[in-house]
C-alpha positions in Angstrom: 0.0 0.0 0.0 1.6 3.3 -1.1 0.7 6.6 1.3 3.6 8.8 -0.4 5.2 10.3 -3.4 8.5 11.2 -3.4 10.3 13.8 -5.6 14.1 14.3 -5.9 15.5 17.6 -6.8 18.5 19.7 -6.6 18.2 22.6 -3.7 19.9 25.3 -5.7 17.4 24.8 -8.5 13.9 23.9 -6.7 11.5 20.8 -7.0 9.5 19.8 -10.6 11.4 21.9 -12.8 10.9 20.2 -16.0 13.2 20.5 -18.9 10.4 19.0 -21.5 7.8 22.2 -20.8 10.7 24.3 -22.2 10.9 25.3 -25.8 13.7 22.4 -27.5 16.2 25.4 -27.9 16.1 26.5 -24.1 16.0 23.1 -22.6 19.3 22.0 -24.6 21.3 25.0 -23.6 19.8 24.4 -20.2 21.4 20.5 -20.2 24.6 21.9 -22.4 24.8 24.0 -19.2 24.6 21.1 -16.7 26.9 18.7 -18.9 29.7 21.6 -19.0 29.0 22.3 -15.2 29.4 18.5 -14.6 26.3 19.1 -11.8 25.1 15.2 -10.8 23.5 12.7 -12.7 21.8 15.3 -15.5 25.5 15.7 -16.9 26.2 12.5 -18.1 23.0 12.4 -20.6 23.6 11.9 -23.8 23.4 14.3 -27.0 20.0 12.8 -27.7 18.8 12.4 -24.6 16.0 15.3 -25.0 14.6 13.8 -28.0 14.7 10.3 -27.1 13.0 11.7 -23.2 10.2 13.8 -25.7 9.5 10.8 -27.6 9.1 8.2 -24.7 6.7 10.9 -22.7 4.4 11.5 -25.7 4.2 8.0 -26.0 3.5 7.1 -21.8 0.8 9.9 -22.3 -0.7 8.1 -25.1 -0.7 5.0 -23.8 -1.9 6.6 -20.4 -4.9 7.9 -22.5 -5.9 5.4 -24.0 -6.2 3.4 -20.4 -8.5 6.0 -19.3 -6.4 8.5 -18.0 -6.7 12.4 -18.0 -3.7 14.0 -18.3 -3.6 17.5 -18.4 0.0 18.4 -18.6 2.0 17.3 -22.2 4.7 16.4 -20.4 5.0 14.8 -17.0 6.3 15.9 -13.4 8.2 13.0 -11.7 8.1 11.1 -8.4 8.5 8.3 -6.9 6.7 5.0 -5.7 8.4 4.8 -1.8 11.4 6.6 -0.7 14.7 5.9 -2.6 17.1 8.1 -0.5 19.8 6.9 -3.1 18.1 9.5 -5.5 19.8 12.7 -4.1 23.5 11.2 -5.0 22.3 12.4 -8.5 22.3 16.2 -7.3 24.6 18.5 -5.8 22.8 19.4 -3.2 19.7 16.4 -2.8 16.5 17.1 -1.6 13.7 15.1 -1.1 10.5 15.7 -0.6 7.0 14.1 0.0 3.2 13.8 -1.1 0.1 11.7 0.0 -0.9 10.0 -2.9 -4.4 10.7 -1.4 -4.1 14.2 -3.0 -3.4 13.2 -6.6 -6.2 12.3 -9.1 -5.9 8.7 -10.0 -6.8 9.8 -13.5 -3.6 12.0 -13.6 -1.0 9.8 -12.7 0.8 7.2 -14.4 3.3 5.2 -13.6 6.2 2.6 -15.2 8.2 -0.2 -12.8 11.6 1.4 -13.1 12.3 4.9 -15.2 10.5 5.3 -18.2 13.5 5.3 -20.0 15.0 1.7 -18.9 11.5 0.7 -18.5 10.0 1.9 -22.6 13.7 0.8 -24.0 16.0 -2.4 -22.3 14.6 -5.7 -23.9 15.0 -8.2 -21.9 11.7 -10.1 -21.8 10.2 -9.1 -18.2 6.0 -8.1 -18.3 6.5 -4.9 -17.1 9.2 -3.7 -19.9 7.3 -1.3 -22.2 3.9 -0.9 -19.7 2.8 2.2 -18.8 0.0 1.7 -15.7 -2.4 3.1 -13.7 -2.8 3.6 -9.9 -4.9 0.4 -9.8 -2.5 -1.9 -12.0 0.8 -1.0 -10.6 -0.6 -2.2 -7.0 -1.5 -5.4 -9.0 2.1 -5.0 -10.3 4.2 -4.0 -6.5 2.1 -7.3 -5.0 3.7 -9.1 -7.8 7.2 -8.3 -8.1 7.4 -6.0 -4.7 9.0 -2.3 -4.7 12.5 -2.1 -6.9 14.1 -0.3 -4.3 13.5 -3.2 -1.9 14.7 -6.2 -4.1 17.1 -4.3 -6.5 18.7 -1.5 -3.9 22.4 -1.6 -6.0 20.9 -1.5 -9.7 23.5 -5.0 -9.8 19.4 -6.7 -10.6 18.7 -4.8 -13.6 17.7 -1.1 -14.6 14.6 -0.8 -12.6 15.7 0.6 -8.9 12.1 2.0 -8.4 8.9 2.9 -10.0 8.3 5.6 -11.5 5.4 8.2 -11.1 4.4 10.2 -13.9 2.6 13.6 -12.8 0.3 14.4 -15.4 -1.6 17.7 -13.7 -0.1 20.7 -11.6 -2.7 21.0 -9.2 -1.5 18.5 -6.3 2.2 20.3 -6.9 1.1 24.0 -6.6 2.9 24.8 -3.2 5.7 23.5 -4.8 6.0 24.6 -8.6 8.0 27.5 -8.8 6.9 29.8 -11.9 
């Protein structure tokens, strides 16, 4: 039974700041900025990664449509399923913070068992490689195979190290969205 969603961010910068609502030019000069800067994890993407992240989203919110879901965003917010404390070694300065699920629509929120880049791209044969779900099927999913973070805390499993939460609507985030 999940009560929370978590979200990892860098303090200097401030939580759900989302290179995919920027215009393409913007967003790549933003990473270009982070790769030179060597800050964390975001520095090591690779020359594609913004067109490959674009391409995978539109597709989860597809999919996440056509499931019954109501996204109002284009592109999603992300959290996490449980706490992965792991997370804030990808920023200079980690921060973590937390939401009941209780105050997000079930209709906005979708969700993959590892990131949706791992999860939408490694073939390797397991049910939940390409799946996007909703609230109701990744419980199905957790009672199955468990949390990632539990089972797989080293990434020495596989890819997945924890599910993914896709945040298709602003509204739950507001006291935390920075304009």
């Amino acid at each position: 039974m999940m009560n929370f969603l978590y979200h990892y961010f860098d303090k200097s910068t401030g939580p759900f700041q989302n290179l995919s609502a920027l215009e393409p030019e913007e967003a790549e000069r933003i990473l270009n900025d982070i790769r030179v800067q060597k800050k964390g994890f975001a520095s090591k993407r690779s020359t594609d990664y913004l067109t490959i992240r674009r391409s995978l989203e539109a597709n989860a919110r597809e999919v996440f449509i056509i499931k019954g879901g109501k996204p109002i965003r284009n592109y999603p917010h992300y959290m996490t399923v449980g706490e992965c404390p792991w997370l804030l070694e990808w920023f200079d300065k980690g921060k973590e913070l937390y939401i009941p699920i209780k105050e997000f629509d079930p209709y906005s929120i979708s969700f993959t068992y590892g990131d949706l880049f791992p999860t939408m791209r490694y073939q390797d044969g397991k049910k939940y490689r390409g799946q996007i779900y909703t609230l109701n099927e990744i419980n199905e999913v957790i009672k199955e195979f468990g949390l990632p973070q539990e089972w797989n805390p080293l990434g020495n499993k596989g890819p997945e190290r924890y599910i993914e939460v896709q945040v298709w609507d602003d509204k739950p985030l507001t006291r935390w969205l920075i304009n």
